[in-house]
C-alpha positions in Angstrom: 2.8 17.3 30.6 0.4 19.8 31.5 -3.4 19.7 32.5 -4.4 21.5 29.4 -1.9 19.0 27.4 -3.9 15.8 28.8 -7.2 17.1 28.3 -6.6 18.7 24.4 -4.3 15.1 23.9 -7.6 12.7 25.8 -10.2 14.6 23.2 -7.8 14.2 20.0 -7.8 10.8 20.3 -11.4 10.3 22.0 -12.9 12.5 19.0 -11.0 10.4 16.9 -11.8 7.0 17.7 -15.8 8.5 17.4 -15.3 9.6 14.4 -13.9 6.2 12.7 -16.6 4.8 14.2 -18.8 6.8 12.3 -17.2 6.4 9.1 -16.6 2.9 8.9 -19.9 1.7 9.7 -21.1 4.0 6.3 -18.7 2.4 4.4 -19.4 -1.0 5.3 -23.2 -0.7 4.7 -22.4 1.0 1.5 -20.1 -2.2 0.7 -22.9 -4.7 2.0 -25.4 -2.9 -0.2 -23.4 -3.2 -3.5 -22.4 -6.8 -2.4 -25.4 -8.6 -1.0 -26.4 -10.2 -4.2 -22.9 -12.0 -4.7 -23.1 -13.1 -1.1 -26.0 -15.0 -1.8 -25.1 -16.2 -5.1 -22.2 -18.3 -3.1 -24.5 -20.7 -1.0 -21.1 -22.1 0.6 -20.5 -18.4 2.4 -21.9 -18.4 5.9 -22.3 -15.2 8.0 -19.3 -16.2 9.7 -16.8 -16.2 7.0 -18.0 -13.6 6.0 -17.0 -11.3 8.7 -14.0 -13.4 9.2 -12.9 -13.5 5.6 -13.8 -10.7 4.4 -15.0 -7.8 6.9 -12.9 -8.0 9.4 -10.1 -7.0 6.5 -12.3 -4.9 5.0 -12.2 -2.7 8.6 -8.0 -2.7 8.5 -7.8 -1.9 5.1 -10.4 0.5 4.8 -9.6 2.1 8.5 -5.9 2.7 7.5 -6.7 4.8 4.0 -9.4 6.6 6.4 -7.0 7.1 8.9 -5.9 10.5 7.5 -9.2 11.9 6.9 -10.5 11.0 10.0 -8.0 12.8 12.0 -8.5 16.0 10.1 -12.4 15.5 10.4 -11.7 15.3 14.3 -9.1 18.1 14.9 -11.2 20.0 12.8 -14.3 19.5 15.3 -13.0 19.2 18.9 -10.5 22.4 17.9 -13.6 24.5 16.3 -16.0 23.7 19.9 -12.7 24.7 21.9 -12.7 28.0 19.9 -16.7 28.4 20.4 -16.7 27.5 23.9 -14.0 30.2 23.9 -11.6 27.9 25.6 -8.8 28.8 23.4 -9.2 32.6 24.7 -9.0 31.1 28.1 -5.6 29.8 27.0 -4.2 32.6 25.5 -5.1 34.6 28.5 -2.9 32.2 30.5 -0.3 33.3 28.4 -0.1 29.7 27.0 1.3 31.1 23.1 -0.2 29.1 19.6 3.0 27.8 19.3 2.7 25.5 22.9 -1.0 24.7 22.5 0.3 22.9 19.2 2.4 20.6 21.4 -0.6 18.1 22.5 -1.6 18.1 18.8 1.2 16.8 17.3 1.9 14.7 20.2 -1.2 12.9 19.0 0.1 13.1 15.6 2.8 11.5 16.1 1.1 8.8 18.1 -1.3 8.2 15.1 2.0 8.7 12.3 4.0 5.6 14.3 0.6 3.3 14.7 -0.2 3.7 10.9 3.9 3.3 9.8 3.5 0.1 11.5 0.1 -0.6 10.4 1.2 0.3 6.4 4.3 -1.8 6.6 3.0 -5.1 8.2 0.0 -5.4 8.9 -2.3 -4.2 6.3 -0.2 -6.3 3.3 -1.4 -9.1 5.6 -5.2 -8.0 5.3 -4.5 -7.0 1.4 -3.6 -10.4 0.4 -7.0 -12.1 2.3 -9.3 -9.0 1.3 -7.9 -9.7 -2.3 -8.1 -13.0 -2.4 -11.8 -13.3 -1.1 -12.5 -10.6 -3.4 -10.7 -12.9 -6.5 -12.1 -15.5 -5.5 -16.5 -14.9 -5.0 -16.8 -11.1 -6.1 -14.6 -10.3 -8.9 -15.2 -11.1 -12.1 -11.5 -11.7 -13.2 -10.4 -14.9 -10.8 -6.7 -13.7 -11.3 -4.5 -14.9 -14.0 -4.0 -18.5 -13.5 -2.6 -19.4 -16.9 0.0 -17.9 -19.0 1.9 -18.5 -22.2 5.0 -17.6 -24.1 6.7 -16.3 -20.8 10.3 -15.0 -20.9 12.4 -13.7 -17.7 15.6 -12.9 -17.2 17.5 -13.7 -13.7 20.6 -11.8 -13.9 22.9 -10.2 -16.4 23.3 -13.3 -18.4 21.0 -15.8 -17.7 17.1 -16.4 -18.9 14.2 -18.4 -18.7 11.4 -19.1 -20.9 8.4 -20.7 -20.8 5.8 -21.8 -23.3 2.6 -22.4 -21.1 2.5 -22.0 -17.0 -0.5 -22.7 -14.6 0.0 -21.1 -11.7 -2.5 -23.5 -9.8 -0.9 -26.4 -10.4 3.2 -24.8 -10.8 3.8 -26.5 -13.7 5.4 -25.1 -17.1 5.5 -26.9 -20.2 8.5 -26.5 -22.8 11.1 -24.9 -20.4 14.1 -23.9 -21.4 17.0 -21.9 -19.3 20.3 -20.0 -21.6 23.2 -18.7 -20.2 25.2 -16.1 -21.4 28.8 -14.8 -21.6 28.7 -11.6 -23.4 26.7 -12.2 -26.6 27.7 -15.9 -26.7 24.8 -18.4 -25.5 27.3 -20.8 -23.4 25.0 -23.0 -21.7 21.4 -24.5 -22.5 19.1 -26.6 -20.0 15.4 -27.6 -22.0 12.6 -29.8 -20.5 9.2 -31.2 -21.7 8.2 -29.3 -18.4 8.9 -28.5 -14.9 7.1 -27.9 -11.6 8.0 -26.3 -9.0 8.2 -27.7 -5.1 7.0 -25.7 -2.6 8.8 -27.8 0.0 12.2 -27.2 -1.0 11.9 -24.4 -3.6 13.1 -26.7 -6.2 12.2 -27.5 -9.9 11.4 -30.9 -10.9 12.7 -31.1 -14.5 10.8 -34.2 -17.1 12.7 -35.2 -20.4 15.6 -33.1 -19.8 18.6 -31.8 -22.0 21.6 -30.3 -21.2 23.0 -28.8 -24.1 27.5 -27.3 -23.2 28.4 -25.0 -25.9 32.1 -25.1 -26.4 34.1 -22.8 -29.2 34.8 -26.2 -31.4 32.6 -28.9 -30.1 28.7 -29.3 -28.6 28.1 -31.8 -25.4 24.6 -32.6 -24.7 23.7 -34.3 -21.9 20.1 -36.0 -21.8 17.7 -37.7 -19.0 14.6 -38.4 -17.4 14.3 -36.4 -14.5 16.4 -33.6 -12.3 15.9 -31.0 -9.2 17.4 -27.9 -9.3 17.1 -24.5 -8.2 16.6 -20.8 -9.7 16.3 -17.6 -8.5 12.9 -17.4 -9.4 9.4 -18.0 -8.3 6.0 -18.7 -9.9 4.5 -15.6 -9.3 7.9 -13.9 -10.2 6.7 -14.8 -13.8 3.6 -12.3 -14.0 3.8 -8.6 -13.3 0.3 -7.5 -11.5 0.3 -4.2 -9.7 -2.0 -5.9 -6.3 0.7 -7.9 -5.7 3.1 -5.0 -4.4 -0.2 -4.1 -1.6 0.2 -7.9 -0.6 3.5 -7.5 0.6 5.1 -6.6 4.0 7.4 -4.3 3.3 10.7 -6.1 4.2 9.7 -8.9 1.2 8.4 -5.5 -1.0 11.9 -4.0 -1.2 13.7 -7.4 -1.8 11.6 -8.1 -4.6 12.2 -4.4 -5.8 15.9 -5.4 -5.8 15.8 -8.8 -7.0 13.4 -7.3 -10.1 16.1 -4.4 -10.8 19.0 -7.4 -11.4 16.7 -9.4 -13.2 16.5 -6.0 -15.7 12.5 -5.7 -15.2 12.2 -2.2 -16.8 9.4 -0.8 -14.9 8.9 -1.2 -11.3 7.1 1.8 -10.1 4.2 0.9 -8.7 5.6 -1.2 -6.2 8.3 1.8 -5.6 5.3 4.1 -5.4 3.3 1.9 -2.7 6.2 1.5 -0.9 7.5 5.3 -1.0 3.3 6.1 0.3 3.5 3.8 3.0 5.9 6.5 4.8 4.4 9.5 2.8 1.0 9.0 4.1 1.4 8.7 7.8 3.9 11.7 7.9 0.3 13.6 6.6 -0.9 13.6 10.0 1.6 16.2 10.8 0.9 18.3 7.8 -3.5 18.0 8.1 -2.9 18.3 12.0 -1.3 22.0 12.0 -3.8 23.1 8.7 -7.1 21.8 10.9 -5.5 23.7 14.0 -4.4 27.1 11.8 -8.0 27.0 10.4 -10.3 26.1 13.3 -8.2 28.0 16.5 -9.8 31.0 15.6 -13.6 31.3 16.6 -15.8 32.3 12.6 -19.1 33.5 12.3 -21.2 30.6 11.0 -19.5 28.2 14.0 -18.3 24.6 13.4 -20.1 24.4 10.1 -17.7 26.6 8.4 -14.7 25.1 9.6 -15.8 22.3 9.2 -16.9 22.7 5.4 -13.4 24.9 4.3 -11.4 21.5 6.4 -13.1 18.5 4.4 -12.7 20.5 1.3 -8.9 20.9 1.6 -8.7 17.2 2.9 -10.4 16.1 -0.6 -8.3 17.9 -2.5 -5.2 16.9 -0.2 -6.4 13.5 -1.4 -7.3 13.5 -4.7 -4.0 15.2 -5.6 -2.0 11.8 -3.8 -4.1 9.9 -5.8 -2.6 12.2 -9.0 0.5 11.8 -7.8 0.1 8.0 -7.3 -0.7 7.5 -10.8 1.6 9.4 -12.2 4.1 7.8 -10.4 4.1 4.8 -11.5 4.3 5.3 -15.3 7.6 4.1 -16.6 10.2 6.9 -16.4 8.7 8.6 -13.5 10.5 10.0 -10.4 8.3 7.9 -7.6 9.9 9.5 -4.9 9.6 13.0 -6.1 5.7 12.7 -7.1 4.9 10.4 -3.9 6.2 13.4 -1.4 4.9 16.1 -3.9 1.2 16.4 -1.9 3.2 16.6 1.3 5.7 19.4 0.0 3.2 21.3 -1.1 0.2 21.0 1.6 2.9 21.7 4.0 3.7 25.0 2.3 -0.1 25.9 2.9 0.0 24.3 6.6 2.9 26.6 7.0 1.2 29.5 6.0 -2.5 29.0 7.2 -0.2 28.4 10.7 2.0 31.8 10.0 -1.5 33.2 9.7 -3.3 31.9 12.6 0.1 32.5 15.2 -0.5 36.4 14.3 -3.5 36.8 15.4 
């Protein structure tokens, strides 16, 4: 690596690490603004939890979706002072081409893409589920969906479940009844007064229970007070609610994906879509790296301002459109993969161009 590599790598990052730390701070006294009333409403809630409970996920979630628009911001900047100071003159004059000085660039691209991949895969799920959960439980209005009635769910190609009432506080179901199926013919059926499931083992405690063998001449029922068994389903496998799919490291996010699909769940896209984005995002670096570059390489009458203006324009657009695409995605029917990677097709068609545009000149 180069001198001029080192010291263009040393003020990517520098600029931005300065310029999350400008942004977050904003957002978290915007946040404590709009939420300092139902702070105090909670007398239990010290400072302390708080920031351990709630802010300190606040900063990895928030930090991650700002990650993008950050490192624009700061490409944008440090590239458009190099161009004033007319250092990128000084590099072209040492017959160091557009096409090398990009190398530091998206060598710090790719250092960001690989920390976020990671980040978006495992670690922010983890800060989801307690952000969520704090926000469930003393901000949000709706506490979550603890009860539910006339549930039906069906585990594989034959078989199904159905409940009549379940509290999902408590895991227990009232008026449970499990069919299985050959074909159109109901060959097996297993009711109870109610069940509740055992986090220890992963079992279901059956009360009042009937076992009911359906035979082509003959019926055998068999009856009794209580049974353990197992299914391949969980509590929260009986309610579909979009957060859930955020919660999720990605490993336990695709086998749910597949476990839905044999289970004949008909839409699934907005867990397909947040997993397809946890890729698609990160690979942006690439894309607003070489547009921020293209624009601000080349020193403009009206300095930083200008570059800096035309950059966070594009950026908001860059974003808005993969929240479009987001939505769009996960309507029933949709091609996730095809709208998630849509912003980054067509952003890197103008990143190719704006960098066709600047290598020219």
């Amino acid at each position: 690596m180069r001198i001029i590599d080192a010291y263009i790598l040393k003020r990517f990052l520098k600029t931005l690490v300065l310029v999350i730390a400008i942004i977050l701070p904003i957002g978290i006294a915007i946040d404590i603004s709009e939420k300092i009333d139902k702070f105090l409403h909670h007398t239990e809630l010290t400072l302390w939890i708080i920031l351990r409970d709630y802010y300190q996920h606040f900063i990895i979630t928030y930090g991650n979706i700002f990650l993008p628009l950050a490192l624009f911001i700061a490409v944008i900047l440090f590239t458009s002072k190099l161009a004033s100071n007319t250092e990128i003159i000084a590099i072209h004059s040492a017959q160091i081409s557009f096409n090398r000085l990009l190398y530091p660039y998206f060598l710090g691209a790719l250092i960001i893409s690989v920390f976020s991949v990671v980040m978006n895969h495992f670690v922010v799920p983890n800060s989801n589920e307690k952000f969520s959960l704090f926000d469930r439980t003393y901000l949000s209005a709706k506490k979550g969906k603890n009860y539910l009635r006339d549930i039906s769910l069906q585990l594989g190609e034959n078989d199904y479940v159905f409940f009549n009432s379940f509290t999902m506080k408590q895991n227990r179901g009232s008026d449970f009844m499990f069919e299985h199926y050959e074909g159109t013919h109901l060959k097996y059926r297993l009711k109870a007064s109610s069940v509740k499931w055992q986090k220890k083992d992963s079992s279901y405690r059956l009360n009042n229970y009937s076992k009911r063998y359906i035979y082509p001449k003959k019926d055998r029922i068999e009856t009794g007070i209580k049974m353990d068994t197992i299914f391949d389903f969980l509590p929260k496998d009986l309610y579909y609610i979009d957060y859930l799919a955020k919660e999720m490291k990605s490993p336990e996010l695709i086998d749910h994906i597949k476990v839905s699909e044999k289970r004949g769940v008909k839409n699934l896209n907005a867990y397909k879509v947040e997993l397809q984005k946890r890729t698609s995002m990160p690979f942006s670096s690439f894309i607003l790296t070489l547009i921020a570059v293209s624009l601000a390489a080349q020193k403009k009458r009206g300095g930083i301002g200008i570059n800096l203006a035309l950059g966070i324009g594009l950026a908001f657009i860059y974003i808005f459109f993969m929240k479009i695409t987001e939505v769009l995605g996960a309507v029933a029917g949709a091609n996730t993969l095809f709208l998630v990677w849509l912003p980054n097709v067509i952003f890197g068609i103008l990143a190719f161009y704006l960098y066709w545009n600047a290598s020219r000149k």
